[in-house]
MDAnalysis code that builds the backbone (N, CA, C; Angstrom):
import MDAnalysis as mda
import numpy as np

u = mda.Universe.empty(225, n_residues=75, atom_resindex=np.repeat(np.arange(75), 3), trajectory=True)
u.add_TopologyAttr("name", ["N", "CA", "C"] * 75)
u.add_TopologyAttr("resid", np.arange(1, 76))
u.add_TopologyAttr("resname", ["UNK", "UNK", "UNK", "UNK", "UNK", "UNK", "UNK", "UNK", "UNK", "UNK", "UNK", "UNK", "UNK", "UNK", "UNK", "UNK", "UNK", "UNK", "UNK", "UNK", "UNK", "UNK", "UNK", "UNK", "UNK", "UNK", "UNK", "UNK", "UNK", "UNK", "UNK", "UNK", "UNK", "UNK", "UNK", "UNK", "UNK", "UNK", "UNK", "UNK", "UNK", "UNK", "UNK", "UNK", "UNK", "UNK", "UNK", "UNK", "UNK", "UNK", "UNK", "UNK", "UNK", "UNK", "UNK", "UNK", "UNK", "UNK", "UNK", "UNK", "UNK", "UNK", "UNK", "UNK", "UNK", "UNK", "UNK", "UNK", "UNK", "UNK", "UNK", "UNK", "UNK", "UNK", "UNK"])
u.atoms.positions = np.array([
    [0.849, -1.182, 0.000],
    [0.000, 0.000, 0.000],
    [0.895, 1.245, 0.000],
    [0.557, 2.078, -0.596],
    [1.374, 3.405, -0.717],
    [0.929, 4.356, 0.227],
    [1.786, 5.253, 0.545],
    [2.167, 6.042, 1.683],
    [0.925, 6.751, 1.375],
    [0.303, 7.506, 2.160],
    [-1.003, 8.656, 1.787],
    [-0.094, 10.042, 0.825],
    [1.010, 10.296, 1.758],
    [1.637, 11.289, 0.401],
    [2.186, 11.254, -1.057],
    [2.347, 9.807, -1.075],
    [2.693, 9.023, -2.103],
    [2.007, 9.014, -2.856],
    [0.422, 8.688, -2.666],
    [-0.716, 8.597, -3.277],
    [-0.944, 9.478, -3.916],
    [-1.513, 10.794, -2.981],
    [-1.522, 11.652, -3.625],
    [-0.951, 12.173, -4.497],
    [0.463, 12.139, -4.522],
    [1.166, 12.257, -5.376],
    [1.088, 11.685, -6.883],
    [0.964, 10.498, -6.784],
    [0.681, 9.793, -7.664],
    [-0.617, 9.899, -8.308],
    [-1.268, 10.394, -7.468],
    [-2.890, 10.256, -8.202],
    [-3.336, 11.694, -7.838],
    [-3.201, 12.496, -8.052],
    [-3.359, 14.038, -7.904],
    [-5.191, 14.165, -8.201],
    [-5.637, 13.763, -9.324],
    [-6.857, 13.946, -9.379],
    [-7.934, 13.379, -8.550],
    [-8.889, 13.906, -8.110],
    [-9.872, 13.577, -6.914],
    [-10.825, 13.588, -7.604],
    [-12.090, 12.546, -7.659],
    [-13.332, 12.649, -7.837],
    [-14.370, 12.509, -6.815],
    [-14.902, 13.282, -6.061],
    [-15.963, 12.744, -4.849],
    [-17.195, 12.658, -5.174],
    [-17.905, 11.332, -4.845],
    [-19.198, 10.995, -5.404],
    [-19.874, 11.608, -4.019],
    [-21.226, 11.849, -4.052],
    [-22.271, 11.788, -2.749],
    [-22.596, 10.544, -2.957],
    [-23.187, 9.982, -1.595],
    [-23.572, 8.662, -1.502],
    [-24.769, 9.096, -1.209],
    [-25.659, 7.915, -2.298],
    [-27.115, 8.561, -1.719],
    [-28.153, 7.980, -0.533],
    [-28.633, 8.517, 0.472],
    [-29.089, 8.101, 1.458],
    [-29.509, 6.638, 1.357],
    [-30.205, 5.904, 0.084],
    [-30.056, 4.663, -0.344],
    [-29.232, 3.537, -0.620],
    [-27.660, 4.253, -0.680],
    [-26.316, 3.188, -1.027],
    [-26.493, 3.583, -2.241],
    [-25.244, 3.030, -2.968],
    [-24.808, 2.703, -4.356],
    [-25.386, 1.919, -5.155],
    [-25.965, 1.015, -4.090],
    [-26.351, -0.381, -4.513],
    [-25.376, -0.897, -5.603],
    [-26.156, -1.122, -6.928],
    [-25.026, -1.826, -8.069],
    [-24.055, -0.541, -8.700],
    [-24.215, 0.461, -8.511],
    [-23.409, 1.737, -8.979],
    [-21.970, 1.378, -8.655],
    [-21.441, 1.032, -7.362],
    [-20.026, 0.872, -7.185],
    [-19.688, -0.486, -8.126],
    [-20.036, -1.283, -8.590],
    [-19.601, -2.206, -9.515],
    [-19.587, -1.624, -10.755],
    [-20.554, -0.479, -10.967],
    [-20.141, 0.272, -12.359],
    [-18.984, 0.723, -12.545],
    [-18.721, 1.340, -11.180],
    [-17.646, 2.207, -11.014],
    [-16.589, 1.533, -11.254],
    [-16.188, 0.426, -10.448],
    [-14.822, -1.007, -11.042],
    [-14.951, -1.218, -12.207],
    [-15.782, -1.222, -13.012],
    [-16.192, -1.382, -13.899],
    [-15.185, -0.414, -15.124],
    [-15.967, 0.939, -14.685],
    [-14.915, 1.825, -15.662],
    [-13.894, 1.468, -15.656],
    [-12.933, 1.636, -14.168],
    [-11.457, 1.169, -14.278],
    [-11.210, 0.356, -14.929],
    [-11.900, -1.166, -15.086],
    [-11.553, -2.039, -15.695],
    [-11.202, -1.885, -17.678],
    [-12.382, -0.955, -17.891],
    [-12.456, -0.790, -19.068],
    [-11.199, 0.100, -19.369],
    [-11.038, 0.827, -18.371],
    [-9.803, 1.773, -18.812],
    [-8.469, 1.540, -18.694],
    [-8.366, -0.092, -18.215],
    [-6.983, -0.776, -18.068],
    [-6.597, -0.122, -16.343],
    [-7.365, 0.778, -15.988],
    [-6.765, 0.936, -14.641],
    [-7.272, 0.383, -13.587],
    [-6.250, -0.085, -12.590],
    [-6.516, -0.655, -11.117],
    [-7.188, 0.323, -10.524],
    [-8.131, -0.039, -10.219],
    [-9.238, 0.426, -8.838],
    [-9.067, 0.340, -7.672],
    [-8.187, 1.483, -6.885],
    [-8.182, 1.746, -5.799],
    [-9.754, 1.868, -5.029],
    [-9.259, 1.477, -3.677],
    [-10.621, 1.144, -2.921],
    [-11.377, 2.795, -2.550],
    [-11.850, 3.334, -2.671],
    [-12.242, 4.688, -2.402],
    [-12.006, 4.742, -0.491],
    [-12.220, 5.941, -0.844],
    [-11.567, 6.922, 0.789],
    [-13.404, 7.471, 0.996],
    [-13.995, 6.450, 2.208],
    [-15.448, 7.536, 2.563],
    [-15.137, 8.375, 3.785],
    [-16.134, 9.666, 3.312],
    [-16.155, 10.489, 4.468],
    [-17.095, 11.065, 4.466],
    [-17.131, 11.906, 6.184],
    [-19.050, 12.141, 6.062],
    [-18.976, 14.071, 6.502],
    [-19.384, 14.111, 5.805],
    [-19.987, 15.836, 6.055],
    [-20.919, 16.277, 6.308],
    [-21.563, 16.866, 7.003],
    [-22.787, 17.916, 7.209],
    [-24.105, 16.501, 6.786],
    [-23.820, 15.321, 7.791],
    [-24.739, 14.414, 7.423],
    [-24.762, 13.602, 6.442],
    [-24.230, 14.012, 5.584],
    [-23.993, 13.011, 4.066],
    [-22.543, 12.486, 4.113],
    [-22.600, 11.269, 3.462],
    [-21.470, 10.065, 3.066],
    [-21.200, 10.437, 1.560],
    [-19.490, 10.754, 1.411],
    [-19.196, 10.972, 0.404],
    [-17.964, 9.660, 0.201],
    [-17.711, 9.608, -0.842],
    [-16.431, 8.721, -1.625],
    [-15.921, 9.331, -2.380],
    [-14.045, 8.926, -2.121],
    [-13.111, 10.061, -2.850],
    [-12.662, 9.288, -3.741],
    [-12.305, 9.364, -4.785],
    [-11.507, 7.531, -6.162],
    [-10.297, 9.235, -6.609],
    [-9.165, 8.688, -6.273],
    [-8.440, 9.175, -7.009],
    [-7.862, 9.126, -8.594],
    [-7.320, 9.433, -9.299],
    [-6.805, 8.618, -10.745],
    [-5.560, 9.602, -11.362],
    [-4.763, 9.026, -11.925],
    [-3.066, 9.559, -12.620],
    [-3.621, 10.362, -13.395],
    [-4.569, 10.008, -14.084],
    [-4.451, 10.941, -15.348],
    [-6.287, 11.694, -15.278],
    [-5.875, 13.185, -15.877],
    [-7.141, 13.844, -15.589],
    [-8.173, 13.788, -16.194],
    [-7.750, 13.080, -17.922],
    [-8.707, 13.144, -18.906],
    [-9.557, 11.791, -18.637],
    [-8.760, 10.538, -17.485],
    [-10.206, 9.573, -17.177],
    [-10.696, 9.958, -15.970],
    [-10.226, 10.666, -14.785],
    [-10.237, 11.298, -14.167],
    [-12.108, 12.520, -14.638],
    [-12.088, 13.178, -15.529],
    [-12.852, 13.831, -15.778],
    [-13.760, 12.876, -16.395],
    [-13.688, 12.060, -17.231],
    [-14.823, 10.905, -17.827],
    [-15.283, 10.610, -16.372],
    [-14.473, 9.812, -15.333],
    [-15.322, 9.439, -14.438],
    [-16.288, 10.266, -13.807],
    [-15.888, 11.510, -13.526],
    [-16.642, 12.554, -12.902],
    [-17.673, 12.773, -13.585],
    [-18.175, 12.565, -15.370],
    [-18.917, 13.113, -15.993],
    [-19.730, 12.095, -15.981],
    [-19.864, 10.411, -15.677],
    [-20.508, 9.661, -15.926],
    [-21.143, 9.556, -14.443],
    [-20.906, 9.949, -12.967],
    [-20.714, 9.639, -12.006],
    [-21.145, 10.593, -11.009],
    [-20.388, 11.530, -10.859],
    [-20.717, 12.507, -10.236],
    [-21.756, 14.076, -11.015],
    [-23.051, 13.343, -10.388],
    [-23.742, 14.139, -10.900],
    [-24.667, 14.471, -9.854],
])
């Protein structure tokens, strides 16, 4: 496992989903899913909770899948 500064380092781009008061249900298998399609390993997401709501952080190297994920995902 890589260092948390490491990580970041390595994976500079952040995508945070809201989790919806319902779960993901099958959504987080979409989500492995992309990676898979995109040849990239799927790090396990980072949850955290704010002002009542459960969020998930997926980092990624590069910004242009980085932004696909965000556009299919975080909406």
């Amino acid at each position: 496992m890589l260092h948390p500064r490491r990580y970041e380092r390595d994976f500079p781009h952040l995508v945070e989903i809201v989790v919806p008061k319902r779960g993901l249900r099958n959504k987080l298998e979409v989500m492995y899913d992309f990676h898979a399609r995109h040849g990239i390993k799927a790090h396990r997401p980072r949850r955290h909770y704010e002002d009542g709501r459960q969020y998930i952080r997926w980092r990624f190297a590069d910004l242009d899948v980085a932004k696909a994920f965000a556009a299919k995902f975080a909406k």
